[in-house]
C-alpha positions as CSV (number, residue, x, y, z in Angstrom):
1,X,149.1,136.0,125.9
2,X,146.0,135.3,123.4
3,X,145.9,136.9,120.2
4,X,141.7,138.1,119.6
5,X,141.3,137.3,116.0
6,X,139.2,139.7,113.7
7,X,135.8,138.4,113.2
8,X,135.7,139.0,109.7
9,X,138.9,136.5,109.8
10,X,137.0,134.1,111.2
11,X,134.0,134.4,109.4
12,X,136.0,133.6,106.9
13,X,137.7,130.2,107.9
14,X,134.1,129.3,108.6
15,X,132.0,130.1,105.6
16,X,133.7,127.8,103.1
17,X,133.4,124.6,106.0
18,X,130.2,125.5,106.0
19,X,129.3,125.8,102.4
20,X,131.3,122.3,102.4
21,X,129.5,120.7,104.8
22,X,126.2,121.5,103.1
23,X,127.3,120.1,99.3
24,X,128.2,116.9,101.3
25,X,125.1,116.6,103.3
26,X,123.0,117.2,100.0
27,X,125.0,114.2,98.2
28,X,124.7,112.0,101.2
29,X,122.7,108.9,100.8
30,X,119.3,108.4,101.7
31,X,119.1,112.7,101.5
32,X,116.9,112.5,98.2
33,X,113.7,113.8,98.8
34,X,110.7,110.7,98.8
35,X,108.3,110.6,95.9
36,X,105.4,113.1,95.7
37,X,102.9,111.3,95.6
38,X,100.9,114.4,93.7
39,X,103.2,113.7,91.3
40,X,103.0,110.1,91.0
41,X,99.3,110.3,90.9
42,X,99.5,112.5,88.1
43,X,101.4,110.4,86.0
44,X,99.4,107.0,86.9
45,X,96.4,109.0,85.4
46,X,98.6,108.9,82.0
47,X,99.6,105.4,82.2
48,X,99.7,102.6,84.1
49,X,102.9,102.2,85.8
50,X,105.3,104.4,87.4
51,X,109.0,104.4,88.5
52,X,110.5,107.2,90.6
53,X,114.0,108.7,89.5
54,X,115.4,106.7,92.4
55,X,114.2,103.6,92.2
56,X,115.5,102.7,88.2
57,X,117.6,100.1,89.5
58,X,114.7,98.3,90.9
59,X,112.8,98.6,87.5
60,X,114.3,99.6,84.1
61,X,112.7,101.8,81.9
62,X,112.2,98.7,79.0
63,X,111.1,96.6,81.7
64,X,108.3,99.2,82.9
65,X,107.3,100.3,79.3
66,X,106.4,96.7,78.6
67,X,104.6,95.9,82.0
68,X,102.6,99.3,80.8
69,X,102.1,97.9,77.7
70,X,100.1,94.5,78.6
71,X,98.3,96.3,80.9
72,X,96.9,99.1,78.4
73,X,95.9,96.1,76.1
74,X,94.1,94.5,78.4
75,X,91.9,97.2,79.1
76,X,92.1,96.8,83.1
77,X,92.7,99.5,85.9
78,X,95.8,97.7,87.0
79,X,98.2,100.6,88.8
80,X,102.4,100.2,89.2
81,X,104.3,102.2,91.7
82,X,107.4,101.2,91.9
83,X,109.1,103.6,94.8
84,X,112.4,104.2,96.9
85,X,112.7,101.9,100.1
86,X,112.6,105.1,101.8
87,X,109.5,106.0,101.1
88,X,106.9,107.3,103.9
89,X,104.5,104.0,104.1
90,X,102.1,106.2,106.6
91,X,99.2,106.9,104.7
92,X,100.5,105.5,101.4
93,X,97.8,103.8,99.7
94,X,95.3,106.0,100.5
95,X,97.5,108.9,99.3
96,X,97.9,107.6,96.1
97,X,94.6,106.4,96.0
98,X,93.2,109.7,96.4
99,X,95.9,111.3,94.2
100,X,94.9,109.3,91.2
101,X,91.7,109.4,91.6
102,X,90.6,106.3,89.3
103,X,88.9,103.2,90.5
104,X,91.2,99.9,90.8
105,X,94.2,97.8,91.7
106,X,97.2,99.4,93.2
107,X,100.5,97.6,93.5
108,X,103.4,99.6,94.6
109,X,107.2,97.8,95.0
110,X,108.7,99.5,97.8
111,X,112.6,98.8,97.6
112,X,112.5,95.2,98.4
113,X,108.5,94.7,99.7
114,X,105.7,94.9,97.8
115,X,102.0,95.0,98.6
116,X,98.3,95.9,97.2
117,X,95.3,97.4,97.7
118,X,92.1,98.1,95.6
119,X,88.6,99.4,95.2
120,X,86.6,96.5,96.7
121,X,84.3,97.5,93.2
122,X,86.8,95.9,91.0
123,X,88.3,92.9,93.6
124,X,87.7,92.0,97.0
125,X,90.3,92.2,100.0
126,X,90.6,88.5,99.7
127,X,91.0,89.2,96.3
128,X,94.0,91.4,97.1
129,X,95.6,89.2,99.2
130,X,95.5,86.1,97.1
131,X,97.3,88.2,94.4
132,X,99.8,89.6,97.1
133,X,100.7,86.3,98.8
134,X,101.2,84.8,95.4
135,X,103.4,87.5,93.7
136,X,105.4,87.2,97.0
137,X,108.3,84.5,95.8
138,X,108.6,85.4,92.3
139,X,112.0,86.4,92.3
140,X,113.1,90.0,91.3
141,X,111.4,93.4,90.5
142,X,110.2,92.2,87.3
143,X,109.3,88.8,87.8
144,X,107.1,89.7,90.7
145,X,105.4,92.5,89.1
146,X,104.5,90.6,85.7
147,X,103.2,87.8,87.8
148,X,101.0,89.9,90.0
149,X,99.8,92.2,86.7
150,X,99.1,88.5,84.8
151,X,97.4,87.5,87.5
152,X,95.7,90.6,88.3
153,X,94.4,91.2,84.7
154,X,92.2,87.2,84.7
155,X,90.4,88.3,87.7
156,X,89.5,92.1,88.3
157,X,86.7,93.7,87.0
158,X,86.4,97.6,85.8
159,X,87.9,99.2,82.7
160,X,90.7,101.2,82.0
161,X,90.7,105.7,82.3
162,X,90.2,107.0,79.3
163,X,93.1,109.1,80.6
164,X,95.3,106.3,78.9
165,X,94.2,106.4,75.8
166,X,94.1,110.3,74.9
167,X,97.0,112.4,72.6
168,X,97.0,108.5,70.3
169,X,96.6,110.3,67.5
170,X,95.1,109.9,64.1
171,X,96.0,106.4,62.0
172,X,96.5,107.7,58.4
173,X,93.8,106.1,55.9
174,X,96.8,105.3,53.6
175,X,98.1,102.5,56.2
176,X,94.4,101.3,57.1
177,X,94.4,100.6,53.3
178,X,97.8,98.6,53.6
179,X,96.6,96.6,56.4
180,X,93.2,95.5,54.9
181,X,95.3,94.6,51.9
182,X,97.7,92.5,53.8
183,X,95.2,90.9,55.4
184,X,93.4,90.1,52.5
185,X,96.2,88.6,51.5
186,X,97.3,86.4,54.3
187,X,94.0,85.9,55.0
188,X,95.3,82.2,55.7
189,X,97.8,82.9,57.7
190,X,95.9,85.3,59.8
191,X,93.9,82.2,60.7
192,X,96.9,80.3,61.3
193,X,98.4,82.7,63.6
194,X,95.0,83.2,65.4
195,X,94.5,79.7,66.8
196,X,98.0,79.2,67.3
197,X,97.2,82.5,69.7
198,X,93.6,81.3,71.1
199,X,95.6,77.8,72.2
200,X,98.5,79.7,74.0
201,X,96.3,81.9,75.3
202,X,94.0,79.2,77.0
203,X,97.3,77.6,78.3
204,X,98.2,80.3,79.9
205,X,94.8,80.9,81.3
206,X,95.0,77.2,82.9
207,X,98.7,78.3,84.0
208,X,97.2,81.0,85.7
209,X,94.2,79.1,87.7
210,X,96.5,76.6,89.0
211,X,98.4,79.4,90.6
212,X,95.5,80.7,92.0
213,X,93.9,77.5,93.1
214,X,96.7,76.9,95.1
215,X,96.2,80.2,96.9
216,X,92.7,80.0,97.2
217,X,92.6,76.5,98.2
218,X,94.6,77.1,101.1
219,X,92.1,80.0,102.7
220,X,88.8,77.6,101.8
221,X,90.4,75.0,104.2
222,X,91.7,77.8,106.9
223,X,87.8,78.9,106.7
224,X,86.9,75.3,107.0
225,X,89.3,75.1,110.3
226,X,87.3,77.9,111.7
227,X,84.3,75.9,111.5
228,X,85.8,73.5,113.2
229,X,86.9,75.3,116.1
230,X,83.3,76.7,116.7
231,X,81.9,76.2,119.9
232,X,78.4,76.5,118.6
233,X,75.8,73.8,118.5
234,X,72.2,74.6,117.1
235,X,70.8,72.7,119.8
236,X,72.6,74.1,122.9
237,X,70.8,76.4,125.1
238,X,70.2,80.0,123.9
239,X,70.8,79.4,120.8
240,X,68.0,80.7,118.8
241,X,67.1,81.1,114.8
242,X,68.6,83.5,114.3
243,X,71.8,82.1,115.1
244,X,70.8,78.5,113.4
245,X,70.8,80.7,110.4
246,X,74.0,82.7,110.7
247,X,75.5,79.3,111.4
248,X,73.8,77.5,108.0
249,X,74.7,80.6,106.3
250,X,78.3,80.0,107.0
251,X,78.3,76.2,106.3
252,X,76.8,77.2,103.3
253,X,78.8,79.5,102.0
254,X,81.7,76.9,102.9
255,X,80.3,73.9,101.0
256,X,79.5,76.5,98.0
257,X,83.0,77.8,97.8
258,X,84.5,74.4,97.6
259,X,81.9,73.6,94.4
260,X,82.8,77.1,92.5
261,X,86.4,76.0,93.2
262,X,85.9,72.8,91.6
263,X,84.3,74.1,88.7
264,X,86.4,77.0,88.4
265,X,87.8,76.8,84.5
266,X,89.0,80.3,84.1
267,X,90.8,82.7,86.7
268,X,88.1,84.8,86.8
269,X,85.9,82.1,88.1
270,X,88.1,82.5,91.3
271,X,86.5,86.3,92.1
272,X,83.3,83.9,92.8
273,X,84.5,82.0,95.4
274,X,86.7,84.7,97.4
275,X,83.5,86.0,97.5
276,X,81.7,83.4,99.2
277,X,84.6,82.8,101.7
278,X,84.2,86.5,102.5
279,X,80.2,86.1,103.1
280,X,80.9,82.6,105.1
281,X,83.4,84.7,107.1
282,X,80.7,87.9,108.0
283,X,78.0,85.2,108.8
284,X,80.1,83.8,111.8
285,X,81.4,87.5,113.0
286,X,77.1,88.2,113.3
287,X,76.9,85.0,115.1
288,X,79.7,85.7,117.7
289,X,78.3,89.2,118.0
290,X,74.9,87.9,118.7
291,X,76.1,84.7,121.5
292,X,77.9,87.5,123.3
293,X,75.0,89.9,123.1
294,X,77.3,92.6,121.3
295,X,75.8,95.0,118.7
296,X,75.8,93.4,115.1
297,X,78.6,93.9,112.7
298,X,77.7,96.4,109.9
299,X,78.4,94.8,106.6
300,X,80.6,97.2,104.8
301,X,82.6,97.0,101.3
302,X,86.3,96.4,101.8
303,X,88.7,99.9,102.9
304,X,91.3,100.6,100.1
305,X,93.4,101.5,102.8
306,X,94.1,98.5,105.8
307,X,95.8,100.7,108.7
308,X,97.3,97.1,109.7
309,X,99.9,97.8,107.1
310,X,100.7,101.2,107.9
């Protein structure tokens, strides 16, 4: 014979399973909500580098005060996100582009990956990639993200927000006076300490090409190797001169990116030759469009946002 239970009774065995069921599923891992990028924006437009609540074992917070800290000296619109792995990539740089609102470079560590995009106003999508690709075996967190920033900061242009810079506060006139006494002073040593600075700094500037250089080298000669493979002779029928100069155009801008590279004595000298790879690259896209009788390729500035990366 079954017994009916009361519903209340059983409304009662169920309510605290329930109620248990929910604290665990709110503890579980991989619950925590991803990072808004509102928010993140928000605080990118205050300084330069960012680390979500769930991703401090990726970055510490000394670590990511003194990336923020060579990147507000520098002066350069250089952007950190440093993110949970599950983070939504759908969208993402755009997002955050669009949330910040500033012109620049943005470099987000995503768990484990990492990747960048910028305004092609302050360095080209070669640009970009050079500085991903050679950021990509740097080790952990915060070797990779001080070798992308130090690398970032020799060859971007633009400026800072001001954004950056506001609530510094006044310097009292009582320690201006203390300063220009010291260095009055140590006037000497001031000198000292500046060349000893200038030398370190150029060494690390010739540190920094070389890294580059090897980079860079390697896309000059993979542009070179699509020259090669051309099927396109000036001479052969239908060709006309209009395609003789999209084809010179691109030899050109070959043999020229070869002779900045060889010249190159700073990193910025590098932004030069990207450049010319990017214009010897367009000139054989209009050729190909014009063998094949295909409308002619619009030349546009580089998308912050490549959908081939999600």
């Amino acid at each position: 014979m079954k017994v009916a239970l009361p519903r209340t009774f059983v409304r009662l065995l169920i309510m605290p399973v329930v109620a248990a069921l929910a604290v665990l599923l709110a503890a579980a891992p991989g619950a925590q909500a991803a990072a808004d990028l509102s928010e993140v924006g928000r605080a990118l437009r205050e300084r330069p580098v960012y680390v979500d609540p769930d991703a401090r074992d990726i970055l510490s917070e000394a670590d990511a005060d003194a990336l923020a800290k060579k990147i507000e000296d520098a002066d350069k619109p250089v952007f950190v996100a440093v993110l949970p792995a599950d983070q939504p990539t759908r969208n993402l740089f755009r997002n955050l582009r669009t949330e910040t609102g500033v012109t620049g470079l943005y470099g987000v560590r995503l768990g484990g990956a990492f990747d960048a995009r910028a305004d092609s106003s302050v360095v080209s999508r070669q640009g970009v990639r050079n500085l991903v690709t050679a950021a990509q075996d740097a080790g952990d967190a915060k070797a990779q993200l001080n070798d992308f920033v130090d690398d970032a900061l020799r060859t971007i242009g633009g400026t800072a927000p001001g954004s950056w810079n506001e609530g510094g506060g006044e310097v009292p006139v009582g320690g201006l006076i203390t300063v220009g006494a010291v260095l009055a002073a140590g006037g000497a040593g001031v000198f000292a300490l500046s060349r000893r600075n200038r030398r370190r700094h150029e060494e690390e500037q010739r540190a920094a090409l070389e890294k580059l250089r090897v980079v860079v080298d390697e896309d000059i000669t993979a542009f070179g190797e699509e020259l090669d493979r051309l099927d396109f002779h000036p001479s052969e029928p239908g060709a006309d001169d209009a395609m003789r100069g999209d084809y010179e155009r691109a030899l050109d801008a070959y043999e020229q990116a070869k002779t900045l590279m060889a010249a190159a004595r700073r990193p910025e000298d590098v932004k030069a030759v990207t450049q010319a790879v990017e214009d010897g690259r367009f000139s054989l896209s209009v050729l190909a469009a014009r063998r094949e009788g295909r409308e002619l390729p619009e030349r546009r500035p580089p998308c912050f946002f490549d959908p081939r990366h999600g």
